[in-house]
C-alpha positions as CSV (number, residue, x, y, z in Angstrom):
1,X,-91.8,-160.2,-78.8
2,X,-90.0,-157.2,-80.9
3,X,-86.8,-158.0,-79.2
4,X,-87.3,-161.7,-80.4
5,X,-88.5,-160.7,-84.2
6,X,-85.4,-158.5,-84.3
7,X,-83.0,-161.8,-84.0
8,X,-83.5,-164.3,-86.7
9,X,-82.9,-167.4,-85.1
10,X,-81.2,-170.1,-86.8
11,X,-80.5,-174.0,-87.1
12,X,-78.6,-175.1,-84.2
13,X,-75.3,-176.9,-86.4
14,X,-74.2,-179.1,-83.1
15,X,-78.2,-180.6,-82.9
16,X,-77.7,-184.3,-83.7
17,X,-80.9,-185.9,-84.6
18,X,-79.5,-188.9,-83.4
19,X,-79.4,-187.5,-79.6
20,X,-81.9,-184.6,-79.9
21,X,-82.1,-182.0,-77.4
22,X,-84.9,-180.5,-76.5
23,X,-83.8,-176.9,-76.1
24,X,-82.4,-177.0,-79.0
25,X,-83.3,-177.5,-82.4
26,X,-81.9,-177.8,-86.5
27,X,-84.9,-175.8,-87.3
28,X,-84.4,-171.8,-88.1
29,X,-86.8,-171.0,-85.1
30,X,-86.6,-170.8,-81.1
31,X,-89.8,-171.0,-78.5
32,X,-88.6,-169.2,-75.3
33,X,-90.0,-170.0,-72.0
34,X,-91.2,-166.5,-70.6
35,X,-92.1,-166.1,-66.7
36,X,-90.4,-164.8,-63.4
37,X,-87.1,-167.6,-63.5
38,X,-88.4,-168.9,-60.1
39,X,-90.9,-171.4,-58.8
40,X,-94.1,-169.9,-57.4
41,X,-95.9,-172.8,-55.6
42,X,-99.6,-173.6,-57.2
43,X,-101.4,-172.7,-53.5
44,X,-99.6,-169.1,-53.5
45,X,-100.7,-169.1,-57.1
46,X,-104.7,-169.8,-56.2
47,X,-104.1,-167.5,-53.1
48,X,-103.0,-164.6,-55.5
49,X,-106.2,-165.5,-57.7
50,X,-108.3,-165.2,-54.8
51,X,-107.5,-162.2,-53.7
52,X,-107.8,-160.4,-57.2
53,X,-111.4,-162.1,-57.7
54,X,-113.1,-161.5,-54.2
55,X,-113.7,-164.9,-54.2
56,X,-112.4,-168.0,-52.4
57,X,-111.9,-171.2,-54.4
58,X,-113.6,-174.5,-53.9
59,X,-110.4,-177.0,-53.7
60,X,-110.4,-180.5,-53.6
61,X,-107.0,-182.1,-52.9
62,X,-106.7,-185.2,-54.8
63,X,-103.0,-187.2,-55.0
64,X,-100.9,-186.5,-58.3
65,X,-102.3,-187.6,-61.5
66,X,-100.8,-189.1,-64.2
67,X,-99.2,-186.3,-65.9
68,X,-99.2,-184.1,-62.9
69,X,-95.7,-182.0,-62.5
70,X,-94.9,-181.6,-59.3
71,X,-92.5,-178.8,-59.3
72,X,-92.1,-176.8,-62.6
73,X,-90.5,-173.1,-63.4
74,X,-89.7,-171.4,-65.8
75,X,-85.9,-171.0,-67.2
76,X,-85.2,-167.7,-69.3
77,X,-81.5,-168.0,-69.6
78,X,-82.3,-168.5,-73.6
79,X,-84.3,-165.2,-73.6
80,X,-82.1,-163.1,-71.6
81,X,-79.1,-164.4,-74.0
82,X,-80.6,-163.8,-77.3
83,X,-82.8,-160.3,-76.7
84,X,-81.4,-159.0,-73.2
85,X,-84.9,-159.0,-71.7
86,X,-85.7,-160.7,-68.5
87,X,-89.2,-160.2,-67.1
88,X,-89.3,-158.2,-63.7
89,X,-93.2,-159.4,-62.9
90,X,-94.2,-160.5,-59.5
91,X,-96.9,-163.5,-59.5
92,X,-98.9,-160.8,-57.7
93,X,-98.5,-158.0,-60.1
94,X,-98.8,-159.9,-63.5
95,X,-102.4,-161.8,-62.0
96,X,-103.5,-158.3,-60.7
97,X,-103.0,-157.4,-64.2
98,X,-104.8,-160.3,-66.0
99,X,-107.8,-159.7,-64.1
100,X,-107.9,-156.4,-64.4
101,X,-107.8,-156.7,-68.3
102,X,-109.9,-159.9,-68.4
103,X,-112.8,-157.8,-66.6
104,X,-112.6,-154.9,-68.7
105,X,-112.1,-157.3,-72.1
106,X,-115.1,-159.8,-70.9
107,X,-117.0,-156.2,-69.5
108,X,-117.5,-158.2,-66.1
C-alpha cells in the first residue's frame, strides 16, 4: 500500500472511451490485482482451510452457476511495474496467517 501511495497514478492518455479497456482507465487512479500470479484450484483452496480450522467442510457439488468463473488468477504485472513489489505468499502461508489473526481478532 505505501509503495502504491508513493506513485501518483495518472490518466491513461491512449484510453479511448470509445473502445475502453478494462485495465486501463482516463481516471488519475489504478486498482491492482494483488495475490500469488498463479492459479490455486478452489479444492486446494478449501483443503488449506481445513487444515488451518481442524475442521472438515460439508461440500455439496453442484454444476456451475450462472456467474460462476471457472478458472480465475490473479495478474500482478501492473503492480510489479509501478511499485516493484510482487507478493512471495504461498496459499498455505497467507490462510495459516488469516486464521491465525481472525482467531486472535474474533478471541475464538
Amino acid at each position: 500500500m505505501v509503495r502504491a501511495s508513493d506513485r501518483v497514478a495518472t490518466p491513461d492518455p491512449d484510453w479511448d472511451p470509445n473502445e475502453p479497456d478494462t485495465a486501463t482507465s482516463s481516471a488519475p487512479w489504478r486498482l491492482y490485482n494483488i495475490g500469488a500470479d498463479e492459479p490455486v484450484p478452489l479444492m486446494r483452496f478449501v483443503e488449506v482451510l481445513e487444515q488451518e480450522l481442524g475442521v472438515e467442510a460439508e461440500k455439496r457439488y453442484r454444476p456451475l452457476q450462472p456467474g460462476d468463473v471457472p478458472e480465475t488468477h490473479s495478474d500482478i504485472s501492473d503492480l510489479a511495474r509501478d511499485t516493484g513489489y510482487r507478493p512471495q505468499v504461498s496459499v498455505e502461508e497467507g490462510v495459516r496467517r488469516f486464521v491465525g489473526w481472525y482467531r486472535w481478532f474474533y478471541g475464538v
